[in-house]
C-alpha positions as CSV (number, residue, x, y, z in Angstrom):
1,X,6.9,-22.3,-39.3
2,X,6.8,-19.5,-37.0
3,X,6.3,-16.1,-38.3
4,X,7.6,-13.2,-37.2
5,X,7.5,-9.6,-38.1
6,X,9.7,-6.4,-37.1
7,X,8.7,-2.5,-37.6
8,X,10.7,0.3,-36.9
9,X,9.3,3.6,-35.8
10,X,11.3,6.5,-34.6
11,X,14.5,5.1,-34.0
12,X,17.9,5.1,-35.1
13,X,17.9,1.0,-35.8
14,X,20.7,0.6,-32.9
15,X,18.8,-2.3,-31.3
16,X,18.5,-3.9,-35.3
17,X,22.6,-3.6,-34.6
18,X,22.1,-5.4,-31.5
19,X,20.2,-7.5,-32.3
20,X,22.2,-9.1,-35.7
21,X,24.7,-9.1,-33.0
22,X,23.3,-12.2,-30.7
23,X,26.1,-15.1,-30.3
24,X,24.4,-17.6,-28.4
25,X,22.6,-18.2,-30.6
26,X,22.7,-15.9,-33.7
27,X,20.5,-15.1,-35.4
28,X,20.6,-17.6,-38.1
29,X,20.8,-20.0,-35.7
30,X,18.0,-19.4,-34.1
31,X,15.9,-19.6,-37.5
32,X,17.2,-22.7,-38.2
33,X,16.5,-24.2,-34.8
34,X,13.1,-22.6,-34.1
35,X,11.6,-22.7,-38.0
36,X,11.4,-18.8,-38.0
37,X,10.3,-16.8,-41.0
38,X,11.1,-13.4,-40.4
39,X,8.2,-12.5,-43.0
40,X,9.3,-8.5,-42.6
41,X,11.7,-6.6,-41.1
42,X,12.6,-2.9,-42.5
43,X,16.8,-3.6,-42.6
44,X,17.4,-6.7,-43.7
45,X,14.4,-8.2,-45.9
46,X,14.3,-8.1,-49.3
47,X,10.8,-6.2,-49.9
48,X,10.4,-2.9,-50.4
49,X,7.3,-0.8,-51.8
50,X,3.9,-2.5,-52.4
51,X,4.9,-5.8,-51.0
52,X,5.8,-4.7,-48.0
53,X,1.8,-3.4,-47.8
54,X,1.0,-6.7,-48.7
55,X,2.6,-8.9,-46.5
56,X,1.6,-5.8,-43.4
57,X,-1.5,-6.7,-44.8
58,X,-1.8,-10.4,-45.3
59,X,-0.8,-10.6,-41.2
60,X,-3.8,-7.9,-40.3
61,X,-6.1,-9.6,-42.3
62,X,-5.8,-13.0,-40.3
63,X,-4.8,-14.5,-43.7
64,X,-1.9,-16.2,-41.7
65,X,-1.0,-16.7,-38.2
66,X,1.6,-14.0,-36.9
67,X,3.2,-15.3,-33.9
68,X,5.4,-12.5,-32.8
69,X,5.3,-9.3,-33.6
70,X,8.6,-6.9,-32.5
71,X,8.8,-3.2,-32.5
72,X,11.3,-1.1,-32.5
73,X,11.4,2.7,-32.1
74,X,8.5,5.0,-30.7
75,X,5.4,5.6,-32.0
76,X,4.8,9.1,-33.1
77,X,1.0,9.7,-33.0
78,X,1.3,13.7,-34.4
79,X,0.1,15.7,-35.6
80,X,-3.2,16.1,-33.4
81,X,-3.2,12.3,-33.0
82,X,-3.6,11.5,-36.9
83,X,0.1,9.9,-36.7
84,X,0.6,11.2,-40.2
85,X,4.1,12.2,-38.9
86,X,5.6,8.4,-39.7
87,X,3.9,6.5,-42.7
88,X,4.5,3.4,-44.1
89,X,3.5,3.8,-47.5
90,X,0.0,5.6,-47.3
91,X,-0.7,4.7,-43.7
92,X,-0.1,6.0,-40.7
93,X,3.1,3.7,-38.7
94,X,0.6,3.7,-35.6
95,X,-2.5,2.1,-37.3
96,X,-0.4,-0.6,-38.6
97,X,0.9,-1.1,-35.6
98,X,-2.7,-1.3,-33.9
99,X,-3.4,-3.4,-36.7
100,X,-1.2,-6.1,-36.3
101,X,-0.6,-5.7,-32.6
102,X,-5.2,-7.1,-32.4
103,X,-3.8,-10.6,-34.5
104,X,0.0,-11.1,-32.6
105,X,0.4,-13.8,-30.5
106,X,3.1,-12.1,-28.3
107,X,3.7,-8.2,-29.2
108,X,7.6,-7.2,-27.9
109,X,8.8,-3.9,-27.5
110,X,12.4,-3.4,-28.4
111,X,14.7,-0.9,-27.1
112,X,13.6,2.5,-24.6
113,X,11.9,4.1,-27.7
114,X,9.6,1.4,-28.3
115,X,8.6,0.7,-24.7
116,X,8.7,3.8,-23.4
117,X,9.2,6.4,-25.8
118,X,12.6,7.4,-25.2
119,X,14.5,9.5,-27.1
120,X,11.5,10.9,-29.7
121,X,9.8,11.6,-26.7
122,X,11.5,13.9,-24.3
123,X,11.1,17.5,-24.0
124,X,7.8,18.8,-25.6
125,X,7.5,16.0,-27.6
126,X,6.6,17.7,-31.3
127,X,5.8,14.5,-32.6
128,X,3.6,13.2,-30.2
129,X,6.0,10.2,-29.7
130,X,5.5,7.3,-26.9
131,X,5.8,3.6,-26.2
132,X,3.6,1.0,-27.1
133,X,1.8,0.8,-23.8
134,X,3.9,2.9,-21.7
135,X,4.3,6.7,-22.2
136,X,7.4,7.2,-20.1
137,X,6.8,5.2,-16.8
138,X,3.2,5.7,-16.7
139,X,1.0,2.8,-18.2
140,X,-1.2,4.2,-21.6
141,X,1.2,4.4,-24.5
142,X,-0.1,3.5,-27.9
143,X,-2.0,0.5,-26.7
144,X,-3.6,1.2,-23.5
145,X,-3.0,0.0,-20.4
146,X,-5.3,-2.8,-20.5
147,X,-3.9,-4.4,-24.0
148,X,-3.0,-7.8,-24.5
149,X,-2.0,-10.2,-26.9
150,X,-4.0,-12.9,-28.4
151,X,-2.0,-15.3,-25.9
152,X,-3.2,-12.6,-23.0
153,X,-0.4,-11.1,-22.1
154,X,0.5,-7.3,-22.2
155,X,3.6,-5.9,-24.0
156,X,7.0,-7.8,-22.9
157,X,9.3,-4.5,-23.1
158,X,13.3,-5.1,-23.4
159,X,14.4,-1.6,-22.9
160,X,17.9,-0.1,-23.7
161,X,19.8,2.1,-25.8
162,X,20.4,-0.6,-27.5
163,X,19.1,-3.1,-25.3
164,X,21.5,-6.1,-24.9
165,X,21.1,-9.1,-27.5
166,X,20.8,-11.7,-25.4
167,X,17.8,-9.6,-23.5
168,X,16.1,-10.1,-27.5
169,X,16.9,-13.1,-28.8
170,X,16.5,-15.1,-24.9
171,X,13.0,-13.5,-24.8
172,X,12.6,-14.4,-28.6
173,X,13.1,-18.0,-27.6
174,X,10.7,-18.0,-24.7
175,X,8.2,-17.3,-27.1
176,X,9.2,-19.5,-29.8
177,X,9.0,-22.2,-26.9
178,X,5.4,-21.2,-25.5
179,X,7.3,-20.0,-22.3
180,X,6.5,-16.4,-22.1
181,X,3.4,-17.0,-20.2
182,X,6.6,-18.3,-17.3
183,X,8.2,-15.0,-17.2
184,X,8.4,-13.5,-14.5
185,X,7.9,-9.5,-15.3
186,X,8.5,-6.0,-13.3
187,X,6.5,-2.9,-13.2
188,X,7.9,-2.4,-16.2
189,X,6.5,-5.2,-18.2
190,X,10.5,-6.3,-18.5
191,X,11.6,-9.7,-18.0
192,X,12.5,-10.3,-14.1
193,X,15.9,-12.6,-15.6
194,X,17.2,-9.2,-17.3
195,X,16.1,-6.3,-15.1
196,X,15.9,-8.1,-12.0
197,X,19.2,-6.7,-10.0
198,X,21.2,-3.4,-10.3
199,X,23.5,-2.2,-12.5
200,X,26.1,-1.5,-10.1
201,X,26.5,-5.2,-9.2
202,X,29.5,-7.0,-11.1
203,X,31.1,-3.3,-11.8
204,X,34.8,-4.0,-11.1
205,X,35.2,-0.3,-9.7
206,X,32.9,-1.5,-6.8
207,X,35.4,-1.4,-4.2
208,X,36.3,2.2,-4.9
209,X,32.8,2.9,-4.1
210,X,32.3,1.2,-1.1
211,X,35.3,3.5,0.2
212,X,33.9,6.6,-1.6
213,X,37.0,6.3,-3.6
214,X,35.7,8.8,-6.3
215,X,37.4,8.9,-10.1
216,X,37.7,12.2,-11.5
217,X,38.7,12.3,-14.7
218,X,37.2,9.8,-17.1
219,X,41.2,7.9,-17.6
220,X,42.0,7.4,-13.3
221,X,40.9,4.2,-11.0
222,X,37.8,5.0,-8.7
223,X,34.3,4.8,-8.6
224,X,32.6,6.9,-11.4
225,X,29.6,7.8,-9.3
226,X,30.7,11.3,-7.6
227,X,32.4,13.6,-10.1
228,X,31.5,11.5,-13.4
229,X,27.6,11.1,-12.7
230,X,27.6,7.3,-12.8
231,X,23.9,6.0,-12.5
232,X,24.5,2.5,-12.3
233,X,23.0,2.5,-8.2
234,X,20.0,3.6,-9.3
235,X,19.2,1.3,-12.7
236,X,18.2,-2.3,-12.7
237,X,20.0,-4.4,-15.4
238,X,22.6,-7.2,-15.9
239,X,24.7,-5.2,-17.9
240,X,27.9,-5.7,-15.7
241,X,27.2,-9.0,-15.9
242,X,25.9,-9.9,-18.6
243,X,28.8,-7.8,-20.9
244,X,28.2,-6.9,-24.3
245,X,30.6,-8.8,-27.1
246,X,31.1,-11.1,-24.0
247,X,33.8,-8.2,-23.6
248,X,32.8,-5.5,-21.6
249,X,30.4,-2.6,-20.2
250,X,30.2,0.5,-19.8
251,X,31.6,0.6,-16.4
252,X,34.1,-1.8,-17.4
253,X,35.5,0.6,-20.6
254,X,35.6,3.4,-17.5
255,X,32.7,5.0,-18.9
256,X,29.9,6.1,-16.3
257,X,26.1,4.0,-16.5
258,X,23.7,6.7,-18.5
259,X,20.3,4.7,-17.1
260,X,19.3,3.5,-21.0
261,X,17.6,1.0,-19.7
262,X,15.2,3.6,-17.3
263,X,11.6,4.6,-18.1
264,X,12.4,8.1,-18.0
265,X,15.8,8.1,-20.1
266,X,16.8,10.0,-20.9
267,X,15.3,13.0,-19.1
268,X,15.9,11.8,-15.5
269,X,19.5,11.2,-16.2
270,X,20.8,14.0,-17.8
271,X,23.5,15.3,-17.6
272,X,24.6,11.9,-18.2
273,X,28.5,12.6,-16.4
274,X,26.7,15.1,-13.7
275,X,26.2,13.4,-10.0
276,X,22.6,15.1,-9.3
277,X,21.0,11.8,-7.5
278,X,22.1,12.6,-3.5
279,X,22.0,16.1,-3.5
280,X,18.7,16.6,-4.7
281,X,17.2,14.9,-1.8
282,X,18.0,17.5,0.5
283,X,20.7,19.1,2.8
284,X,20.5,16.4,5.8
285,X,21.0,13.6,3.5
286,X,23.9,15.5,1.7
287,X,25.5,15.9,5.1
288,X,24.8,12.3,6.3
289,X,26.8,11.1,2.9
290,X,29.8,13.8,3.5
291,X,30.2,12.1,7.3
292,X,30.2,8.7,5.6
293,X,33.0,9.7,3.2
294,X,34.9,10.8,5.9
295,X,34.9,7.5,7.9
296,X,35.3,5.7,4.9
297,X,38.0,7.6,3.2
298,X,40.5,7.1,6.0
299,X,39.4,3.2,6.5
300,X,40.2,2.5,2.7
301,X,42.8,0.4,2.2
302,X,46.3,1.9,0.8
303,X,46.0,-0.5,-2.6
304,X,43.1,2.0,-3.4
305,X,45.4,5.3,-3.5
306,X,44.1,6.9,-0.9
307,X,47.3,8.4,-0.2
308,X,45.9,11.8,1.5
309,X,42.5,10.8,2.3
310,X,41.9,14.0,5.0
311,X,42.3,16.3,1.3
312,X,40.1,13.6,-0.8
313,X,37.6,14.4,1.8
314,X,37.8,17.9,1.8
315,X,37.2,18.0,-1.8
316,X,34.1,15.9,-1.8
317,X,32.4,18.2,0.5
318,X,33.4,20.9,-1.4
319,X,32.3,19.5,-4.7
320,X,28.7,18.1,-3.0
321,X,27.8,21.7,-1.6
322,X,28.5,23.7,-4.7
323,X,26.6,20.8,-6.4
324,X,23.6,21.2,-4.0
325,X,23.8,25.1,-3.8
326,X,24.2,25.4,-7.5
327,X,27.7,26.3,-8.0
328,X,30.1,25.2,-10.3
């Protein structure tokens, strides 16, 4: 038997969703394979109340092994560090969670707001909120930097908004199967296997990039990236790849990449449908990328549209300098 338990901090229980989601193999599945006792978890266990102390409890004690523990959502450490701000019955969410994180063989953070604080986080952060043992992309968090598990290794962090079930229950199963200690892992603490390439790559609308074919309205063919603030060039996931409901993606449905996955989401990618990434590093490299669009434009291929590419080009530059000079 291999226990597992799951806590939810400041969240909204989207990577729970996700998670109950997994098809290969479910969840079920995967109990039944790997003997897993999911001893807690807040949304679909039966306890509620003074049990749920107790078996919190029983883990931090050492009364029984707790092989994995998994959580999801920030921790809110406010106010003035007392974390009184998210309780689980009497205590404060961030001392069970220091608790149990001393006895766990493997600790997993789930989702951006668990590994990096997220959403709870941004702005001035009322609630004191931050990742396990990241705050944003520095090292600290909850934990410190130096944490690790009782099998020595720090926090494996699946990031995402909701991170992708297969990124959960595949590094789920490397644990079951002793194999965590195997993974390879970025500066991010995130599996290598999962964040490991960009974004961008497998996006179908890739051509229309490469010839700075630009979409402008969220229904037309082209590349998102321009006029609709795409940030898939710029994020490291499988997503496009990967597809969620072995369906789709975001750039796929003809919505633009919002970075979910990134340390600092979302406050380095707002406005999600804004292109700010190029013109913010300065007027030569703006220029450089208006020459480019030129060549490019009128060596695109006709199956692309590019029916008047001498006007499409005209309005890029026009739409990159009132972007870089601030008007709209």
């Amino acid at each position: 038997m291999v226990n597992l338990v799951w806590l939810q901090g400041a969240s909204d229980t989207g990577c729970t969703v996700s998670f109950l989601n997994a098809e290969q193999p479910d969840v079920v599945q995967m109990m039944r394979k790997f003997g897993l006792n999911i001893a807690y978890h807040p949304t679909i266990s039966p306890a509620s109340g003074t049990e749920v102390i107790g078996i919190l409890n029983h883990f931090a004690r050492g009364s029984d092994r707790l092989d994995i523990l998994v959580v999801e959502g920030a921790v809110q450490l406010g106010p003035d560090g007392t974390g009184n701000y998210c309780l689980i019955g009497e205590k404060p969410f961030k001392d069970i969670v220091q608790e149990l994180t001393r006895v766990a063989q493997y600790t997993v953070a789930v989702g951006t707001c668990a590994s990096f604080g997220g959403i709870p986080a941004i702005g001035s952060n009322p609630t004191q909120a931050t990742g396990l043992q990241f705050h944003k992309n520095k090292k600290g968090g909850l934990l410190g930097a130096s944490y690790v598990s009782a099998a020595g290794l720090p926090v494996i962090n699946i990031s995402g908004c909701p991170a992708h079930p297969d990124w959960i229950v595949q590094t789920l199963e490397a644990a079951l199967l002793g194999k965590l200690d195997n993974l390879q892992l970025d500066e991010y603490q995130r599996p290598m296997d999962f964040y490991g390439e960009v974004a961008h790559q497998g996006c179908p609308r890739n051509e229309y990039f490469e010839y700075k074919m630009s979409s402008k309205a969220f229904t037309e063919p082209g590349c998102l990236y321009m006029y609709l603030g795409c940030k898939a060039p710029f994020v490291y996931s499988d997503c496009n790849k990967r597809l969620w409901n072995r369906q789709s993606s975001c750039t796929r449905a003809g919505a633009p990449c919002i970075g979910c996955v990134q340390p600092n989401f979302p406050e380095e990618t707002l406005p999600f449908f804004e292109f700010k990434q190029l013109v913010a590093q300065g007027i030569r490299r703006t220029i450089f990328y208006m020459l480019s669009c030129v060549t490019l434009k009128f060596a695109s291929p006709k199956r692309l549209g590019a029916t008047k590419p001498a006007l499409g080009c005209i309005k890029d530059a026009c739409h990159l300098l009132s972007m870089k000079f601030g008007r709209r």
